[in-house]
C-alpha positions, 0 to 999 in steps of 0.5 A, a space after each residue: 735841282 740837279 739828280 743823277 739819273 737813277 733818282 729821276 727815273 724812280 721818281 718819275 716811276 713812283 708818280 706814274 704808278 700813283 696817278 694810276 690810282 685815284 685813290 692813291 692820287 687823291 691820298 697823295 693831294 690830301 696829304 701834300 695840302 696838310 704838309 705844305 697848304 699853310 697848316 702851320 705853328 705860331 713858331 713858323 714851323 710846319 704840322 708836327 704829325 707828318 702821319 703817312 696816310 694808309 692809303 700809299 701802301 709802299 710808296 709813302 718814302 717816294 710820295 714824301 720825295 714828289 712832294 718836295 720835288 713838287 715844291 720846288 717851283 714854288 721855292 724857286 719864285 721864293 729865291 728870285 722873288 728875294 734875290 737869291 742866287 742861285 748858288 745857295 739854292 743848289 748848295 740847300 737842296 743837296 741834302 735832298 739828293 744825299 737823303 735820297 741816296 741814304 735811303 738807298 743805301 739802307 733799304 735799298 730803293 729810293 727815298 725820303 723817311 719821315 725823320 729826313 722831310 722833317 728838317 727837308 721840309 725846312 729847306 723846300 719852304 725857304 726857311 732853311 739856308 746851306 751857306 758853306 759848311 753849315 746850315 742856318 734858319 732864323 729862330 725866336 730864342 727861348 730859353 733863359 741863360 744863366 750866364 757866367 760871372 767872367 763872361 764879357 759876351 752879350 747872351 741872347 735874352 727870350 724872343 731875340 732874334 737868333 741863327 738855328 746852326 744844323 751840320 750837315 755831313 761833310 765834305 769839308 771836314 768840321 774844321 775852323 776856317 770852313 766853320 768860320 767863314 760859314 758864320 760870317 756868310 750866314 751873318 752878310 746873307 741875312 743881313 742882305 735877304 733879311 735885314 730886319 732881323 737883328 742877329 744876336 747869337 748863333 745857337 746848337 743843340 747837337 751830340 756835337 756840343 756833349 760835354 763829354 766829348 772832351 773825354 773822348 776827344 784830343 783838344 786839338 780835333 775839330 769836333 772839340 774845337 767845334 764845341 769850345 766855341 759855344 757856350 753849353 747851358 743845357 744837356 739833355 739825358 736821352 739814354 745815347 738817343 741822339 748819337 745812336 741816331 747820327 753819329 752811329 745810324 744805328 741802335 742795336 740792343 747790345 753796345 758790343 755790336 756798334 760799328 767802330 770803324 773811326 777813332 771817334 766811333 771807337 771810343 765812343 763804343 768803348 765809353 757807351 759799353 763801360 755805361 756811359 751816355 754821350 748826351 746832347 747839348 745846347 749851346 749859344 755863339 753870341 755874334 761879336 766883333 772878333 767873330 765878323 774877323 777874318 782868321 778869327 
């Protein structure tokens, strides 16, 4: 795993200070046994509460950050031990370096937040794949569908087999050809590392998929072209949670106060101060033969 300088150094300094304490040391091995010693969901997923332990003081983000570089060896005998190049190894763990440099940019020092090691955690134990543009991890579906009258596509049923898609920021920008290919990898790179998966839909729960992007939004911007391509069968009314978290990072108590430095960001201000909720929505992409296509 490639790190800058500056990340390596204060890993390396956040270790040394905890190895000086047995304290701190065995709070640190306690916790990293509950996070990655095989205390799993029957969904695969790994413990829900990632509950800091008092003990690590201020060094709890750091802790989270050596945990995952911990991890990493064992990630490693994963990839070659299935055959995975070493390309997708390094494309997946660049969200933690960019995690690492958010957490500087916000509280200036390195680290790793609990909201940030609960998708990073999916990464480090090999669940989680970045192939292109988009990430991808293997799910059961489960949900029931009411499909449309005029629909020709097949719609996954409860327990298929299904690709999870997580966008992560850019670069490249959200646009088709990236999009696209980036679906057809995921469907050649789990076909390859995962045959006995058989891959009936893509599924998105995001802000990316509200409905009400479509009032915000001109047809021909890559968000709603993003969103068009998923078949919406839930929202959820969160009161903007989910779009103050990662389309704004932030919540102020007054709307008037949101940044507003894009287009989008502008005109999501503007609906959210007129009263409005950008709630997420969850959406299904049934695999098909026009999807495998090239140029589709």
């Amino acid at each position: 795993m490639a790190l800058g300088k500056d990340i390596t150094g204060a890993l390396l300094k956040s270790a040394g200070f905890i190895r000086k304490s047995v304290e701190m040391t065995n709070c640190f091995l306690q916790w990293r046994r509950l996070i990655f010693g095989g205390g799993e969901a029957q969904n695969g997923k790994p413990p829900e509460s990632e509950t800091a332990p008092s003990g690590l003081g201020g060094h709890t983000d750091m802790a989270r950050a050596l945990m995952l570089a911990g991890a990493l060896p064992e990630l490693e005998e994963r990839y070659n031990a299935l055959g995975i190049g070493r390309d997708v190894l390094s494309d997946s763990l660049f969200h933690f370096a960019a995690c690492m440099d958010d957490h500087y940019s916000e509280y200036g020092e390195y680290g790793i937040t609990e909201r940030s090691m609960k998708w990073l955690i999916y990464t480090f134990t090999g669940r989680l794949f970045r192939l292109g543009r988009l990430q991808f991890m293997h799910a059961r579906f489960d949900a029931e569908i009411q499909e449309p009258d005029d629909s020709s596509r097949r719609f996954p049923m409860s327990g298929d087999d299904i690709l999870d898609v997580h966008i992560p920021a850019g670069p490249p920008p959200l646009a088709p050809g990236p999009v696209h290919e980036s679906y057809r990898a995921a469907l050649r790179f789990y076909g390859r590392f995962f045959p006995e998966l058989q891959i009936t839909s893509f599924h998105c729960y995001s802000w990316l998929l509200s409905p009400v992007l479509k009032k915000l939004l001109p047809p021909e911007s890559n968000i709603i072209k993003f969103l068009t391509g998923y078949y919406i069968f839930e929202t959820e009314e969160d009161g903007n949670r989910n779009v103050f978290k990662h389309l704004f990072r932030v919540h102020p108590d007054d709307p008037a106060d949101l940044p507003d430095s894009t287009s989008l960001l502008k005109a999501a201000k503007r609906y959210i101060i007129a009263g409005g909720c950008i709630y997420p929505g969850r959406g299904v992409l049934p695999v098909s033969k026009n999807l495998l296509m090239e140029g589709y």
